[in-house]
Every structure is written in structure tokens, then in C-alpha cells.
C-alpha positions as CSV (number, residue, x, y, z in Angstrom):
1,X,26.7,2.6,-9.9
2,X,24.2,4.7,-11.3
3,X,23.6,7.8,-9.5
4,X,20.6,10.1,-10.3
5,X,20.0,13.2,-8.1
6,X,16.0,14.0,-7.0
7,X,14.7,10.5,-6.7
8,X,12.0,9.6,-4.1
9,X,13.6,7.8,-1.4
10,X,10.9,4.7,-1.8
11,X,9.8,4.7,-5.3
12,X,9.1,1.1,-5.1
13,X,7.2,0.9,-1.9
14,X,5.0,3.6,-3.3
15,X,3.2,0.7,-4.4
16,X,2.2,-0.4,-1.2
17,X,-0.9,2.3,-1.6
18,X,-1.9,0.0,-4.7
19,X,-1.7,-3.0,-3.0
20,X,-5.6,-3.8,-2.8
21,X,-5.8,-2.9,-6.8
22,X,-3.3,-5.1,-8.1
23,X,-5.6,-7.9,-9.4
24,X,-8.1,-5.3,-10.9
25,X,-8.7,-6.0,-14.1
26,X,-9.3,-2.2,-15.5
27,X,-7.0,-0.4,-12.7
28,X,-3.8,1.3,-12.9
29,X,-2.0,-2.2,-13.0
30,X,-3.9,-3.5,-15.2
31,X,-1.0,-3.1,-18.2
32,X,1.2,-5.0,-16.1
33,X,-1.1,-8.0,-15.6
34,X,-1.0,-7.8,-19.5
35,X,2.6,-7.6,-19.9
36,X,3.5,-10.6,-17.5
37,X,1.2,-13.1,-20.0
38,X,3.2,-12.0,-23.2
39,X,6.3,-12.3,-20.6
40,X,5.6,-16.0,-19.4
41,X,5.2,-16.8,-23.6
42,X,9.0,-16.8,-23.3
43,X,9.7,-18.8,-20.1
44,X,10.3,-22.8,-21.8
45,X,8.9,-25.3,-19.6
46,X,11.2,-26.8,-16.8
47,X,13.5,-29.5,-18.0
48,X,13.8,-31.1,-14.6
49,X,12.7,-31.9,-11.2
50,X,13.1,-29.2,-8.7
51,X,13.6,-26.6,-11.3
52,X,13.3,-23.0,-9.8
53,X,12.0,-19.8,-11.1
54,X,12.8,-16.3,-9.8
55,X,11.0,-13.9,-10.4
56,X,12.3,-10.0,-9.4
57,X,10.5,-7.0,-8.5
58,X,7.9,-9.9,-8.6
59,X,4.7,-6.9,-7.0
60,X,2.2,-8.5,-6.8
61,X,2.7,-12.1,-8.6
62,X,0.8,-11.0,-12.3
63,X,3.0,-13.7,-13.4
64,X,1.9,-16.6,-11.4
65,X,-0.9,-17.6,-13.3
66,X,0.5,-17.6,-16.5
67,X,3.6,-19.5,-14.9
68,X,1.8,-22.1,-14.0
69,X,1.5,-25.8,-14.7
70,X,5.3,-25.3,-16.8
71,X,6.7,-27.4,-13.6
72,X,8.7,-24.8,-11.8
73,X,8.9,-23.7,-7.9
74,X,8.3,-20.0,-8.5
75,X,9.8,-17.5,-6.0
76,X,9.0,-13.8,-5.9
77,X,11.4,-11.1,-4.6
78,X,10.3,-7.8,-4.3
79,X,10.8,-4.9,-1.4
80,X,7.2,-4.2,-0.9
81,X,5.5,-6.8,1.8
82,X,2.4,-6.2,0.7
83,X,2.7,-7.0,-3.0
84,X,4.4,-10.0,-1.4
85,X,1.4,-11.2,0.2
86,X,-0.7,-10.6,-2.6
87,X,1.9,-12.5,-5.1
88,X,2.4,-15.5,-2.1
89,X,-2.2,-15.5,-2.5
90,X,-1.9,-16.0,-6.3
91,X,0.7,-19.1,-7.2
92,X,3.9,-18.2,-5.3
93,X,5.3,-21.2,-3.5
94,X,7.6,-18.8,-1.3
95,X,8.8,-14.7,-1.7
96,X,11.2,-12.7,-0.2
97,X,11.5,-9.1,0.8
98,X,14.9,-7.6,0.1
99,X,16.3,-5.0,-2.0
100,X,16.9,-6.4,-5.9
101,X,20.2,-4.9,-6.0
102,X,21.2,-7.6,-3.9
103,X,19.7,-10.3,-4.0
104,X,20.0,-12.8,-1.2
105,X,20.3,-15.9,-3.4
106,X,23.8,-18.3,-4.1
107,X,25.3,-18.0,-7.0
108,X,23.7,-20.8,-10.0
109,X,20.5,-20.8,-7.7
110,X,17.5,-20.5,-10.3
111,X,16.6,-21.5,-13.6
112,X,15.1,-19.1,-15.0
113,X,15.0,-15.5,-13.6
114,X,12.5,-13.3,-14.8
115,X,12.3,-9.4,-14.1
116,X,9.2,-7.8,-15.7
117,X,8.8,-3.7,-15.5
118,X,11.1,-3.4,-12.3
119,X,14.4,-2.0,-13.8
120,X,12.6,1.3,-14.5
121,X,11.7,2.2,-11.4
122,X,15.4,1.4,-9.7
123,X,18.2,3.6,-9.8
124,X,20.6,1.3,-11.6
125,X,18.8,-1.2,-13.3
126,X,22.2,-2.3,-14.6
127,X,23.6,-3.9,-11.3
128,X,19.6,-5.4,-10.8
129,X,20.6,-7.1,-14.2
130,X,23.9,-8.3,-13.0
131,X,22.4,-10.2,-9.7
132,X,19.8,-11.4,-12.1
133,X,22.7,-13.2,-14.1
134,X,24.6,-14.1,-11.2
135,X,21.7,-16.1,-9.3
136,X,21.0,-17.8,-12.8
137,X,22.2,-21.1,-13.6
138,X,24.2,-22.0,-16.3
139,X,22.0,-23.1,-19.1
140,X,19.0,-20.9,-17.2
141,X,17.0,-18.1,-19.3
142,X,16.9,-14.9,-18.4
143,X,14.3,-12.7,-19.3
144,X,13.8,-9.0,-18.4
145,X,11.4,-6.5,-20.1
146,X,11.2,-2.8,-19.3
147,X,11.2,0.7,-20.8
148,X,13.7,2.6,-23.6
149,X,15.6,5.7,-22.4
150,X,13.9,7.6,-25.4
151,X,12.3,10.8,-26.2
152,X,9.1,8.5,-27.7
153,X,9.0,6.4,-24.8
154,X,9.2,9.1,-22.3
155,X,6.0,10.4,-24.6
156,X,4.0,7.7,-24.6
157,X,4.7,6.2,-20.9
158,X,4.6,9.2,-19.6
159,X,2.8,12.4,-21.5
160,X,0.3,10.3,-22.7
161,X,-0.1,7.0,-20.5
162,X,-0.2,8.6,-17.5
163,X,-2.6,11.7,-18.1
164,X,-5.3,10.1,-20.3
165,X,-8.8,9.7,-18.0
166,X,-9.2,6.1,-19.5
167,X,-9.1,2.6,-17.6
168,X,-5.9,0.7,-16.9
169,X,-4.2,4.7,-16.7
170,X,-1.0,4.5,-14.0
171,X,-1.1,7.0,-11.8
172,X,0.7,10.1,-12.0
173,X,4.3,10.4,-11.2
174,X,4.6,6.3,-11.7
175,X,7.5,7.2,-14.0
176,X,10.7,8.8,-13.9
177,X,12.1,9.1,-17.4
178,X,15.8,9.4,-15.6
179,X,15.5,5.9,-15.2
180,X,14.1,4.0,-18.3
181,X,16.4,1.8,-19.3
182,X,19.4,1.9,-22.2
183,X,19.0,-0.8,-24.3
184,X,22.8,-1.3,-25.3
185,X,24.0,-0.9,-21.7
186,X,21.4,-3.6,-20.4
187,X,22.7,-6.0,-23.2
188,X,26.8,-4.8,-22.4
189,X,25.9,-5.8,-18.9
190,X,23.9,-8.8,-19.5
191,X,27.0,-10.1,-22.1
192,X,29.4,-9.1,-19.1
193,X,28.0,-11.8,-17.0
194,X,27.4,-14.7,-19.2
195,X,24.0,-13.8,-20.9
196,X,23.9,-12.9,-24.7
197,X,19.8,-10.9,-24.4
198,X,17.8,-10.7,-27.9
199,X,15.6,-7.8,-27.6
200,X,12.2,-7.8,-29.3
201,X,9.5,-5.1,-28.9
202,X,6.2,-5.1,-27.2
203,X,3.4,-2.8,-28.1
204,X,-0.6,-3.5,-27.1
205,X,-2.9,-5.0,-29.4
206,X,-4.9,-2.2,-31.3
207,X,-8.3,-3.8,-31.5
208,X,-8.2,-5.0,-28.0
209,X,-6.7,-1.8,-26.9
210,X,-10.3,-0.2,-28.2
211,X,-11.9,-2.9,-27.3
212,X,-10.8,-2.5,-23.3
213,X,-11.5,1.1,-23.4
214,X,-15.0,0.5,-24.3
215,X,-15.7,-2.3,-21.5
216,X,-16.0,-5.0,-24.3
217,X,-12.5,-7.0,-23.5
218,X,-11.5,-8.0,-20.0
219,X,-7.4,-8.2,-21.1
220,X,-5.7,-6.5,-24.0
221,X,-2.9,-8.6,-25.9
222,X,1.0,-7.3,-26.2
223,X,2.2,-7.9,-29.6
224,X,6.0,-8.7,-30.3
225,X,7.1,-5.9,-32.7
226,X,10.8,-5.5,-34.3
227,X,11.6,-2.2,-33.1
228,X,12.4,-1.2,-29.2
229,X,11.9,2.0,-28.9
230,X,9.4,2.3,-26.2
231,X,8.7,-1.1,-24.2
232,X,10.8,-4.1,-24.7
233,X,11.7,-7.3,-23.6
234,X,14.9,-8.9,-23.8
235,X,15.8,-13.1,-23.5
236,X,18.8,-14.8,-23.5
237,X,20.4,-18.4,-21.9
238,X,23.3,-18.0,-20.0
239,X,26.8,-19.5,-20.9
């Protein structure tokens, strides 16, 4: 397990004070809501009845309108109840409250498990990823997208993201740069439990980005890029 020293005790539930701003369309969750449509491009449509999708660290259910109508039952984890509620108002057919590190599913139990922008904010995103294989079926996609333990990404998700006075700005202290994510550890993990990820970058669309700032665009697009360095997002099927 990965131990880092100095961490709040309940980083995640920090997001409880957000919890009337997650469906704000220029707040500080704003990017997330944009990063869950360019995340639900890669979810195929269900390929039988009663399929199941899990989605962890699930906040406040961004995904669930993008999700829907591609025939799953979509399930939300997450270990703040109030996100919960919000996700269970906005295309959630049922969500949980537990901790992601273990997650209180069978073995083979989904799908298609999905875990968008949680494994940064957990102190070892690596045994997150290893549930997330586990409760996956075989044949199931898994997709996870998240931050790069690098020097630019630590500048640009943190130095600049989260001091900038413009719309859609996180709040201070929403990162810790102890825990963005290695990209050849998540894939050593991922491969260790059945599920070969191919990584792809994700950067915000440059004419929408001005666009939002200046009140003209209501959502800005994230476009796939080939290099990782920052925010990425990896998919995979498992064996």
C-alpha cells in the first residue's frame, strides 16, 4: 500500500461543501462535467440484457447523462452521501457509500467500470485500480482517467488551474501533487489483474476554452492528444 505522510484525513468528503455546485455549469466542477462526456465516448454500448455499469468515485453522477440510453444499469460508488444523492437525482439507478478501496461488490459483478478523476485524490490509487479489475467481468472495459505524477502536471493542475480568478477554477488546495497518479504503475497494476489499459491524453479544446471564459460557450470539449503528461485516460478489456 501506498503510504504518504500529511494527508487530510477526509480529502474526499471535502466535497461534501460543493455538493449544491456540482451541476453548475461555470463552477469549480465544471471541468469534471467536461471530462465525464469525453469519458463516456469510450464506454461501447451494452451487449446484453442486464448489463451493469460501475462507476467509482462516481461524486456527483457528471457521467449519467452522457451514459445514457447505451442500455446499462448504472451504479455510483463514492464515500460522500451527498454527491450520492445528487448522482442518484441525475440517471443513477442505485449508489453506494463505501470506501473505493474496497469495494463491496462480487468478483465478475459489472461490465464496464469506470473511475473518472478519483484516483488522485486517494492515497493509493493503485489498490482503487485493482478492485476496479476485480469487480469487472471478463470481457468488461475498464476505463479510468486521472492525473500524471509530473513536474508539468503538478504546474498546470495545480500552479495555474487552481489560482487563476476565471470560471470553472477548483478551489484551492483540491490537489495534492503526492498523489497524481504514475502512469506505468497504474498500467503494471491494471496488467496484474487481467486488464491490458491504452493510455491516450486529454487536453481542453482551445477555442472553447476561450470561448467559456468569455460567457460565449456553456461546455468546453476535451480533445484526445498522444502524449500523457498531464491528464489522461486509460481503456482496456479485461482477459
Amino acid at each position: 500500500m501506498v503510504v504518504v505522510s500529511g494527508l487530510r484525513k477526509n480529502f474526499i468528503t471535502d466535497y461534501d461543501g460543493l455538493a449544491g455546485q456540482w451541476w453548475d455549469p461555470r463552477g469549480p466542477l465544471a471541468p469534471l462535467g467536461w471530462i465525464a462526456r469525453a469519458r463516456a465516448e469510450f464506454v461501447p454500448a451494452a451487449r446484453r440484457a442486464g448489463a451493469a455499469l460501475l462507476d467509482v468515485g462516481c461524486g456527483g453522477g457528471l457521467s449519467g447523462p452522457h451514459l445514457a440510453g447505451k442500455g446499462y444499469r448504472l451504479v455510483g460508488v463514492d464515500l460522500s452521501a451527498l454527491a450520492l444523492g445528487e448522482a442518484r437525482r441525475h440517471g443513477f439507478d442505485a449508489v453506494v457509500q463505501a470506501d473505493i478501496t474496497r469495494l463491496p461488490f462480487a468478483a465478475d459483478s459489472f461490465d464496464v467500470v469506470t473511475a473518472g478523476q478519483c484516483l488522485e485524490h486517494v492515497p493509493d490509487p493503485y489498490a482503487v485500480t485493482a478492485e476496479a479489475c476485480r469487480v469487472l467481468r471478463p470481457g468488461g472495459t475498464l476505463i479510468v482517467d486521472t492525473i500524471a505524477d509530473t513536474r508539468l502536471a503538478r504546474l498546470l493542475a495545480i500552479t495555474v488551474a487552481e489560482n487563476l480568478p476565471v470560471p470553472g477554477r477548483p478551489p484551492r488546495g483540491t490537489h495534492d501533487h503526492r498523489l497524481f497518479v504514475n502512469r506505468a504503475r497504474l498500467t503494471r497494476t491494471a496488467r496484474a489483474h487481467g486488464v491490458e489499459l491504452d493510455l491516450i491524453g486529454l487536453r481542453p479544446h482551445f477555442g472553447d476554452g476561450v470561448r467559456f471564459l468569455a460567457g460565449r460557450r456553456a461546455e468546453v470539449r476535451m480533445v484526445p492528444v498522444p502524449a500523457t503528461g498531464v491528464l489522461y485516460l486509460g481503456a482496456g478489456t479485461k482477459a
